[in-house]
Backbone atoms as SQL, in Angstrom:
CREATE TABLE atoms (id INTEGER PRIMARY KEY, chain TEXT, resi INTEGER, resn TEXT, atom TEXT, x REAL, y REAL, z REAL);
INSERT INTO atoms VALUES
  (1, 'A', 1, 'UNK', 'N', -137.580, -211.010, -22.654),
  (2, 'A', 1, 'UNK', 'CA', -136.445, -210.285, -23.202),
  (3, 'A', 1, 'UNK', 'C', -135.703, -211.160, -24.202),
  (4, 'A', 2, 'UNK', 'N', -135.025, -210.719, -24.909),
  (5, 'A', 2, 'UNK', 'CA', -134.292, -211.494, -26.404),
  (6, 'A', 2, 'UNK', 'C', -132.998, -211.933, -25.100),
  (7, 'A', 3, 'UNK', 'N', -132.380, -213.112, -26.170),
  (8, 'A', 3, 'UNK', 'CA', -131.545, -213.605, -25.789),
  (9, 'A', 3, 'UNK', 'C', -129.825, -212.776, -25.745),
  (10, 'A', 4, 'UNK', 'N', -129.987, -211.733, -26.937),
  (11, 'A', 4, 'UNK', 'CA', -128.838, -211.747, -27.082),
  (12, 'A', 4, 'UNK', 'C', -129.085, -210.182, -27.093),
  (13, 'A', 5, 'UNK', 'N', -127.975, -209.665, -26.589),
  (14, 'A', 5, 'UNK', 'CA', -127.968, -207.926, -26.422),
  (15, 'A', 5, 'UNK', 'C', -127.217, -207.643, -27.942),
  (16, 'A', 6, 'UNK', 'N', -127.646, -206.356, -28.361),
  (17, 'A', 6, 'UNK', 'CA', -127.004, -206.031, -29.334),
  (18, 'A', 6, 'UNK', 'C', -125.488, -205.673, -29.611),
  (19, 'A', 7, 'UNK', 'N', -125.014, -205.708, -27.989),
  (20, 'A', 7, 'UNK', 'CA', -123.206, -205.329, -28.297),
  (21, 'A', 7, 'UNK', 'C', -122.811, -207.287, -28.268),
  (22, 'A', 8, 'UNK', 'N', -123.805, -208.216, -28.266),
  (23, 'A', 8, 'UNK', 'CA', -123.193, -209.340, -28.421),
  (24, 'A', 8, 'UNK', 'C', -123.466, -209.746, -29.943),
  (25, 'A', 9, 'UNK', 'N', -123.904, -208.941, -31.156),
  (26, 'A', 9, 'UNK', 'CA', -123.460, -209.572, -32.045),
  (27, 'A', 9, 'UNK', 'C', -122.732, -208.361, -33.053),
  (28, 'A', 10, 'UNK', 'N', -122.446, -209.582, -33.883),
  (29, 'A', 10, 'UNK', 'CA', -121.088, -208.822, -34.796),
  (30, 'A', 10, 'UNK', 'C', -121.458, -208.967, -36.488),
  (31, 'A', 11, 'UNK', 'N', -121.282, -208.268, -36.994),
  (32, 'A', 11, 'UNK', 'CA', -121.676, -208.275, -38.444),
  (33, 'A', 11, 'UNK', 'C', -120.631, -207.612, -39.187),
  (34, 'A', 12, 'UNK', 'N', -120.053, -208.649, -39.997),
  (35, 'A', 12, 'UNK', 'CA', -118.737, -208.097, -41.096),
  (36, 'A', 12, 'UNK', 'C', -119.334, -208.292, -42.509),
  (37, 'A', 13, 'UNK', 'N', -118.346, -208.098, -43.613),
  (38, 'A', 13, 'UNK', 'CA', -118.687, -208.025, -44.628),
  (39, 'A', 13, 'UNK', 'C', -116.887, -208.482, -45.175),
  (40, 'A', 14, 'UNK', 'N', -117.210, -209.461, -45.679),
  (41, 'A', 14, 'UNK', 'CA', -115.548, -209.792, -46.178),
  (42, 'A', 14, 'UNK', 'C', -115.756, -210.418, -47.350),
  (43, 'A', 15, 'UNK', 'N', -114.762, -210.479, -48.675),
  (44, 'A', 15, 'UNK', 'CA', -114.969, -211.525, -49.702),
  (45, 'A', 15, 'UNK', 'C', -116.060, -211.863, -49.968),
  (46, 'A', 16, 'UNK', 'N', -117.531, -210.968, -50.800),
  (47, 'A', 16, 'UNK', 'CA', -118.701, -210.980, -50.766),
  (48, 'A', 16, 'UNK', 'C', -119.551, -212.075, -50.261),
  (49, 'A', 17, 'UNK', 'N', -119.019, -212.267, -48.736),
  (50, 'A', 17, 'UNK', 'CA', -119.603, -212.829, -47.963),
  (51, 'A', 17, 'UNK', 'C', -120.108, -211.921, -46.707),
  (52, 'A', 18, 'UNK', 'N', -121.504, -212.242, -46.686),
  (53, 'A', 18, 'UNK', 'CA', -121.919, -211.220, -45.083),
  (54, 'A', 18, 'UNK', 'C', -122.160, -212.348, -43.993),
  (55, 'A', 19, 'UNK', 'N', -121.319, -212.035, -42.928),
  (56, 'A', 19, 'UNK', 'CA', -120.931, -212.552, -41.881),
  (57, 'A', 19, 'UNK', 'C', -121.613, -212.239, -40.460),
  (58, 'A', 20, 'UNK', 'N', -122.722, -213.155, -39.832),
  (59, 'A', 20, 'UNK', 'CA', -122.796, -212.383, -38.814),
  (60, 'A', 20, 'UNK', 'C', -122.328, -213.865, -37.545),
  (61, 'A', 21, 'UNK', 'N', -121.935, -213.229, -36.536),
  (62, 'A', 21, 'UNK', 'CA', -121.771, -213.961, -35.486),
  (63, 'A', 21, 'UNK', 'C', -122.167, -213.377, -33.697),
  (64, 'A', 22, 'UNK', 'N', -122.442, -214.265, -33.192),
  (65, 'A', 22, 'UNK', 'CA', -122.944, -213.709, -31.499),
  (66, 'A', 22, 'UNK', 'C', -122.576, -214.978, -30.794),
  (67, 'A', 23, 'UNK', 'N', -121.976, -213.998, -29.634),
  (68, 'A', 23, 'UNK', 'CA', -121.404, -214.424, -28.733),
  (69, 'A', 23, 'UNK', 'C', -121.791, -213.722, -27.120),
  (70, 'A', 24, 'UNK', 'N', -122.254, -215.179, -26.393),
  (71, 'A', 24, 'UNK', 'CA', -122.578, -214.688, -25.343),
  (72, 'A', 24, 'UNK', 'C', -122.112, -215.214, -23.828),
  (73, 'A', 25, 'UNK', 'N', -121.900, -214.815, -22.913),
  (74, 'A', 25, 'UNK', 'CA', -121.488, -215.754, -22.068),
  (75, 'A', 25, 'UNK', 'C', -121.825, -214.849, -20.535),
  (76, 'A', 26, 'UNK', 'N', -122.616, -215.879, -19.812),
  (77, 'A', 26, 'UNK', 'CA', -123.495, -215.529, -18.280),
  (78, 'A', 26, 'UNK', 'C', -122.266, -216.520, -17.225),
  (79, 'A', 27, 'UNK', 'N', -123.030, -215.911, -16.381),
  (80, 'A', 27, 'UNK', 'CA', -122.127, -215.682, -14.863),
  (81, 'A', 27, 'UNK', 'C', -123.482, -216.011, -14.090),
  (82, 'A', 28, 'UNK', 'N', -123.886, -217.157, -13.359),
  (83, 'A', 28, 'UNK', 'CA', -124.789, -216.429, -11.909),
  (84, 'A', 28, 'UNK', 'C', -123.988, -217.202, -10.724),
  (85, 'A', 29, 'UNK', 'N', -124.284, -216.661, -9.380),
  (86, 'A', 29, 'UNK', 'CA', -123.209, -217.302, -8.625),
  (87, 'A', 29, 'UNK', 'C', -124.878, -217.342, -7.244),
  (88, 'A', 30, 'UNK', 'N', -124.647, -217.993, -6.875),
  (89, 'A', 30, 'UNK', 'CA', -126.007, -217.891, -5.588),
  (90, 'A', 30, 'UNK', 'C', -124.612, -218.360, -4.408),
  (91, 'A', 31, 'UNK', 'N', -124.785, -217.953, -3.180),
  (92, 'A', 31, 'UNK', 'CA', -124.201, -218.097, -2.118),
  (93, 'A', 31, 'UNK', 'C', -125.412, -218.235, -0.989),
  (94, 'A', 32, 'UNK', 'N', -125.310, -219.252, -0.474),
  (95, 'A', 32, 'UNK', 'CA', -126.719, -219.202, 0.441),
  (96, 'A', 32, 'UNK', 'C', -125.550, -219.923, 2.078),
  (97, 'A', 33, 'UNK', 'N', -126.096, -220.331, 3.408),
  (98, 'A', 33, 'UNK', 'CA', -125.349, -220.403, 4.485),
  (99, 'A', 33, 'UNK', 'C', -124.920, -221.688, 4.415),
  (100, 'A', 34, 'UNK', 'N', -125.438, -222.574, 3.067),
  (101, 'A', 34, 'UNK', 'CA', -124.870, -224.014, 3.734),
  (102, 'A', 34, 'UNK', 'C', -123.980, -224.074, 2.299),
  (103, 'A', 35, 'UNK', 'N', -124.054, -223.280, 1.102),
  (104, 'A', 35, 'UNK', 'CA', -123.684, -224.088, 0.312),
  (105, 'A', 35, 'UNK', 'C', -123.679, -222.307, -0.606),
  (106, 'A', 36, 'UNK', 'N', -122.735, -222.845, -1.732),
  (107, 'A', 36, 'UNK', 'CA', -122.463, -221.638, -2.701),
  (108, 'A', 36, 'UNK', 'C', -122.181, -221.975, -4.359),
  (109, 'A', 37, 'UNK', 'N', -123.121, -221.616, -4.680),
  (110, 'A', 37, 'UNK', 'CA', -123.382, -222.177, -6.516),
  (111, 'A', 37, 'UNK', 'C', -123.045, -221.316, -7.465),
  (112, 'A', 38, 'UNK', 'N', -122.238, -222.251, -8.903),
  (113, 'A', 38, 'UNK', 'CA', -122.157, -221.085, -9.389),
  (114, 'A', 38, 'UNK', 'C', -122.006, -222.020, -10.689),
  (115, 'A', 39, 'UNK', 'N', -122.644, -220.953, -11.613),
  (116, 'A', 39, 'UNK', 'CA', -123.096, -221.471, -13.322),
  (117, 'A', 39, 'UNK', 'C', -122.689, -220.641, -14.246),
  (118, 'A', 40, 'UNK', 'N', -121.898, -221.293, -15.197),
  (119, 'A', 40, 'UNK', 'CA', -121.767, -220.335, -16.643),
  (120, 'A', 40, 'UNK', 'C', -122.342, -220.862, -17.615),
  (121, 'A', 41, 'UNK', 'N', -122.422, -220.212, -18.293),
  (122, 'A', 41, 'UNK', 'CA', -123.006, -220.086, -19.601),
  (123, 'A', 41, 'UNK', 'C', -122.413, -219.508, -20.859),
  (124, 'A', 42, 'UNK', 'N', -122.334, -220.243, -21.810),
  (125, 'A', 42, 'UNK', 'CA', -121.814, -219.526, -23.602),
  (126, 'A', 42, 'UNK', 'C', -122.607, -220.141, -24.209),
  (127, 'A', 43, 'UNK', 'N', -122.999, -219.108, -25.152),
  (128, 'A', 43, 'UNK', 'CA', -123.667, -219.407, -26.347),
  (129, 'A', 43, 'UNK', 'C', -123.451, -218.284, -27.428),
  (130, 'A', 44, 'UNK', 'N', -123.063, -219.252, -28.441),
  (131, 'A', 44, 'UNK', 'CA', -122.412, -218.859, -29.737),
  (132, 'A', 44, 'UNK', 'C', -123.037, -219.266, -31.150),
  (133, 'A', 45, 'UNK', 'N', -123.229, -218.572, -32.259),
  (134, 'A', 45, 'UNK', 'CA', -123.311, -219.141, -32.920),
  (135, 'A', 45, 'UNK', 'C', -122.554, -218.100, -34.680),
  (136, 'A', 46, 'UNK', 'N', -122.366, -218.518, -35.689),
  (137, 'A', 46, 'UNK', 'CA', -121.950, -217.956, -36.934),
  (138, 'A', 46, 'UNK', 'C', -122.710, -218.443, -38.068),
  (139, 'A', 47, 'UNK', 'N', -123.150, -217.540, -38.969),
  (140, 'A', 47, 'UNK', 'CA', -123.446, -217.734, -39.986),
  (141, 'A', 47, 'UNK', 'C', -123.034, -216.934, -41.072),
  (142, 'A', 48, 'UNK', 'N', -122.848, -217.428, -42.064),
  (143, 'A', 48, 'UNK', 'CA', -122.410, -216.726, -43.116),
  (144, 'A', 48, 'UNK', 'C', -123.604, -216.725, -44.459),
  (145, 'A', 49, 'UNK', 'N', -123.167, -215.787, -45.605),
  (146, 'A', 49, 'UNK', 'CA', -124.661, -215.513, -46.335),
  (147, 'A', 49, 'UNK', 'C', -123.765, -215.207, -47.713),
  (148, 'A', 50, 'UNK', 'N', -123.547, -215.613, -48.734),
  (149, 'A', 50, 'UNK', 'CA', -123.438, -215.228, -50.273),
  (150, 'A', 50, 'UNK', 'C', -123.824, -213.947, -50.491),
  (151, 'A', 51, 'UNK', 'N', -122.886, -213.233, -50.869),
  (152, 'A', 51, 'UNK', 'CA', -123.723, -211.480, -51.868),
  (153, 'A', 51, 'UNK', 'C', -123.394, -211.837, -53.327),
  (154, 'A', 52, 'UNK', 'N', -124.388, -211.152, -53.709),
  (155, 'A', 52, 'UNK', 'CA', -124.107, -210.956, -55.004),
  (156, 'A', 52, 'UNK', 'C', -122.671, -210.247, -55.733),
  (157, 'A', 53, 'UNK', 'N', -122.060, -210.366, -56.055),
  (158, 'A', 53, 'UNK', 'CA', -120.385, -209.964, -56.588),
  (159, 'A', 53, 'UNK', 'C', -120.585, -208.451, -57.231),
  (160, 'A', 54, 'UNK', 'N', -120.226, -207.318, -56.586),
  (161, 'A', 54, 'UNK', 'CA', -120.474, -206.304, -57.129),
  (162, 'A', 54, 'UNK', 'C', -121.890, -205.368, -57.363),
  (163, 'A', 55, 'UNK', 'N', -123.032, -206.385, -56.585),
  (164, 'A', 55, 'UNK', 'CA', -124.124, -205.592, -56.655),
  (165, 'A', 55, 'UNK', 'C', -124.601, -204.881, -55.192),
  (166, 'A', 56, 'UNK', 'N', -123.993, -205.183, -53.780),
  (167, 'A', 56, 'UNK', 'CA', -124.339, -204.648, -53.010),
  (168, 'A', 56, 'UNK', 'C', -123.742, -203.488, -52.771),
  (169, 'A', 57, 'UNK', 'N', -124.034, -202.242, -52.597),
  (170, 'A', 57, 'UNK', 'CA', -123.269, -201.003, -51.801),
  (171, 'A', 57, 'UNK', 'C', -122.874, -201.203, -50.581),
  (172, 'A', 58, 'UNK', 'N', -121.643, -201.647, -50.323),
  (173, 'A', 58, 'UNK', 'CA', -121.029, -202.209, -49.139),
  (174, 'A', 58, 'UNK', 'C', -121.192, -200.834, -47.961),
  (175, 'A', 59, 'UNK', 'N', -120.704, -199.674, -48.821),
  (176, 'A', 59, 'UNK', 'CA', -121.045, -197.908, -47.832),
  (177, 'A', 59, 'UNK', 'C', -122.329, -198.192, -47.110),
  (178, 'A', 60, 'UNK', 'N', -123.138, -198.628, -47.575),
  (179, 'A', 60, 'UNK', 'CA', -125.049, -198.422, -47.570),
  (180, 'A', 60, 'UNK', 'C', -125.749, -199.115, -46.535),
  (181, 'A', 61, 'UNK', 'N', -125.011, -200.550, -46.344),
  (182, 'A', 61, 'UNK', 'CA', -125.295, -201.555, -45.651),
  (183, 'A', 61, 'UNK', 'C', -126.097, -201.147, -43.945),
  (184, 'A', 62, 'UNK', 'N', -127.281, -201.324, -43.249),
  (185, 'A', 62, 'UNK', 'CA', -128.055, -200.890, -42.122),
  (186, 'A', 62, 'UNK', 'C', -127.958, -202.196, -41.342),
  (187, 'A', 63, 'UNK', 'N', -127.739, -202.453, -39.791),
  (188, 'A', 63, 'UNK', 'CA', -129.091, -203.110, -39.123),
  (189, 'A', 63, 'UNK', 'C', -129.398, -202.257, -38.072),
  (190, 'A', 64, 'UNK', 'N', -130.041, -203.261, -38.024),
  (191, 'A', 64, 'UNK', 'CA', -131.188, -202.641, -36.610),
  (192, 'A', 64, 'UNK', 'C', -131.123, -203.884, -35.681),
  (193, 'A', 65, 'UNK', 'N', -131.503, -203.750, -34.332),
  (194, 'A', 65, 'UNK', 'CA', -131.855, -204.763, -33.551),
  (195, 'A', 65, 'UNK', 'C', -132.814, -204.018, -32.813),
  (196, 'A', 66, 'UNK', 'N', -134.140, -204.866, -32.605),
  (197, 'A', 66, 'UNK', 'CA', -134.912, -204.119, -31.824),
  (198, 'A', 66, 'UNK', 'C', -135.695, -205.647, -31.057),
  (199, 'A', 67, 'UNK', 'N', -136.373, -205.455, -29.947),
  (200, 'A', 67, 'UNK', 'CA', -137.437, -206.890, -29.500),
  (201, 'A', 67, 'UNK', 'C', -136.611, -207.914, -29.792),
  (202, 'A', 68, 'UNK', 'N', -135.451, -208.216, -29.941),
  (203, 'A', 68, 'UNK', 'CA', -135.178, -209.847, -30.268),
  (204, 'A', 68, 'UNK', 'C', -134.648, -209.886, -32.137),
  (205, 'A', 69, 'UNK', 'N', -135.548, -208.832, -32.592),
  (206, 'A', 69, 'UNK', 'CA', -135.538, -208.842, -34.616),
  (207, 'A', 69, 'UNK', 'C', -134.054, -208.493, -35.206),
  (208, 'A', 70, 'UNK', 'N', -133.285, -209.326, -35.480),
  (209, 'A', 70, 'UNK', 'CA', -132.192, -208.165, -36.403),
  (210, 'A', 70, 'UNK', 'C', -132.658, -207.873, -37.352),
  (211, 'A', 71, 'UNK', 'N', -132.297, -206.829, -38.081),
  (212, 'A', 71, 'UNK', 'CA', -133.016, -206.461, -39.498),
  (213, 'A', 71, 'UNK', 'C', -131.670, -206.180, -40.026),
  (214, 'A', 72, 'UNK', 'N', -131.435, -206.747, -41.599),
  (215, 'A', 72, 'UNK', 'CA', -129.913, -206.070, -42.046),
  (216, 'A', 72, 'UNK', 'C', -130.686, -205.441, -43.399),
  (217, 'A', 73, 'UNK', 'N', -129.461, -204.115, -43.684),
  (218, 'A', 73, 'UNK', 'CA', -130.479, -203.624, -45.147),
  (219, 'A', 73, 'UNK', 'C', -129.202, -203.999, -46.294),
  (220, 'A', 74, 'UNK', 'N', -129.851, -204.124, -47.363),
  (221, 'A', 74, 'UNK', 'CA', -128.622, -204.190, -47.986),
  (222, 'A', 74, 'UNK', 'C', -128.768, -203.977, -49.413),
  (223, 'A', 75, 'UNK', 'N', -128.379, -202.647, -49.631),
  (224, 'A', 75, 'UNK', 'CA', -128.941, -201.663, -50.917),
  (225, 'A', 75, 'UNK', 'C', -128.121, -201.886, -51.863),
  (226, 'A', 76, 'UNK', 'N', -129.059, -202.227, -53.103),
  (227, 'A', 76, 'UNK', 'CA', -128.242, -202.766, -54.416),
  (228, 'A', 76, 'UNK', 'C', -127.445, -201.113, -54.911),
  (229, 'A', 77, 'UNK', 'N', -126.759, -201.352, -55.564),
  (230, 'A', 77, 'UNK', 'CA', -125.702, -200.230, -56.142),
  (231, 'A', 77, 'UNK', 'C', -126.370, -199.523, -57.025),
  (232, 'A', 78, 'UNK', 'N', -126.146, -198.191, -57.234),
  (233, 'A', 78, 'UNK', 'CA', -127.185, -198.096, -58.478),
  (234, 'A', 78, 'UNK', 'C', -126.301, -198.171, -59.646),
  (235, 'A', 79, 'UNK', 'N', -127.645, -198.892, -60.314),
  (236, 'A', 79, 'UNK', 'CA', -126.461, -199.210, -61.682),
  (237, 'A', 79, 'UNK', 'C', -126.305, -197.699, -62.720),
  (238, 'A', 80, 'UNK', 'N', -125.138, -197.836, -63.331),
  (239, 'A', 80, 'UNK', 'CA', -124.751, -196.658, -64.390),
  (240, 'A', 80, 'UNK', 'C', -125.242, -197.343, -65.655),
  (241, 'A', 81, 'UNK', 'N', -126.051, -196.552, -65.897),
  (242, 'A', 81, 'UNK', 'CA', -126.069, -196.654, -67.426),
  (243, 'A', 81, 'UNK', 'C', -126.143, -195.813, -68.878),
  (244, 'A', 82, 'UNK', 'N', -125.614, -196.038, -69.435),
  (245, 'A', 82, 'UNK', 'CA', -125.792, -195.098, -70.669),
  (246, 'A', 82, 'UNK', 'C', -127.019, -195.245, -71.721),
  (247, 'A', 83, 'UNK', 'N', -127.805, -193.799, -71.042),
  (248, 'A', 83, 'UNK', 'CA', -129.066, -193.523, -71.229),
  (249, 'A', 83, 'UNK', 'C', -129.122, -193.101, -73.286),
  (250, 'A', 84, 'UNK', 'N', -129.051, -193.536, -74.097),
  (251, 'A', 84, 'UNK', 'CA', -128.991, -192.610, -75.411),
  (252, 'A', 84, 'UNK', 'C', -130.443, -192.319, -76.203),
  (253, 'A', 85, 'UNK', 'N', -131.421, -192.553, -74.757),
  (254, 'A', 85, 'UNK', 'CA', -132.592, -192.449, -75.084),
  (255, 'A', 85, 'UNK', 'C', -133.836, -191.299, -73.840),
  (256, 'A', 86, 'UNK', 'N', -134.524, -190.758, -74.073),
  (257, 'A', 86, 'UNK', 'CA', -135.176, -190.297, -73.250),
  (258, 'A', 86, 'UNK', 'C', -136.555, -189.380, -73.593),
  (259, 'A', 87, 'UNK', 'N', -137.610, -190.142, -72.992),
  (260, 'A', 87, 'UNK', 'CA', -138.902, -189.786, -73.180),
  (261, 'A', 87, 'UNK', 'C', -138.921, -188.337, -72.818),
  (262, 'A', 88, 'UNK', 'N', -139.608, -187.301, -73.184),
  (263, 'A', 88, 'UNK', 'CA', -139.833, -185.964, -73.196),
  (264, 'A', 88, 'UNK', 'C', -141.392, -185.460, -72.796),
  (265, 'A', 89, 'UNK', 'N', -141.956, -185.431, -71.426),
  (266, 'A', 89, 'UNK', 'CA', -143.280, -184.984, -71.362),
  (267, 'A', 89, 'UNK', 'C', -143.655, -183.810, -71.937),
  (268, 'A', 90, 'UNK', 'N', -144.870, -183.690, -72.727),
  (269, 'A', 90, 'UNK', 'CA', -144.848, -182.405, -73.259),
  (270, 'A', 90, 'UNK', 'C', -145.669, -181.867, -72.296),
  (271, 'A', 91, 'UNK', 'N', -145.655, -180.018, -71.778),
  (272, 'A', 91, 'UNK', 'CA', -146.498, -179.715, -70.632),
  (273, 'A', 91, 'UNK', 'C', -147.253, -179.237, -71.317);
């Protein structure tokens, strides 16, 4: 099984920076007749990633988590342009 469940990570988008971070933290406790144990666990980590300034569609943005994989999508904008030209198929 992957380490990290998908409600433990977080993905922002701030100051064309994409941000992801995960955060995790375990509990096991064993109680046996002579003696009673108990362990935590955190594990954390952040990374951050450069966008391009104005070329990502921030609306558009996907992930996925599936098996362990994040997948992020991140769809360029479509650009506008002023077409003053256009090929004509003849049928």
């Amino acid at each position: 099984t992957p380490w990290f469940n998908k409600e433990d990570i977080k993905i922002e988008v701030e100051n064309n920076m994409l941000i992801l971070s995960c955060e995790k933290k375990t509990e096991n406790e064993e109680n046996n007749k002579n003696y009673s144990r108990k362990e935590y666990s955190y594990t954390s980590f952040k990374r951050s990633f450069n966008l391009p300034e104005g070329k990502i569609d921030l609306d558009k943005i996907d992930a996925n988590y599936e098996n362990g994989i994040l997948k992020i999508a991140l769809p360029k904008k479509a650009e506008l342009t002023n077409k003053t030209q256009k090929l004509i198929t003849i049928k």
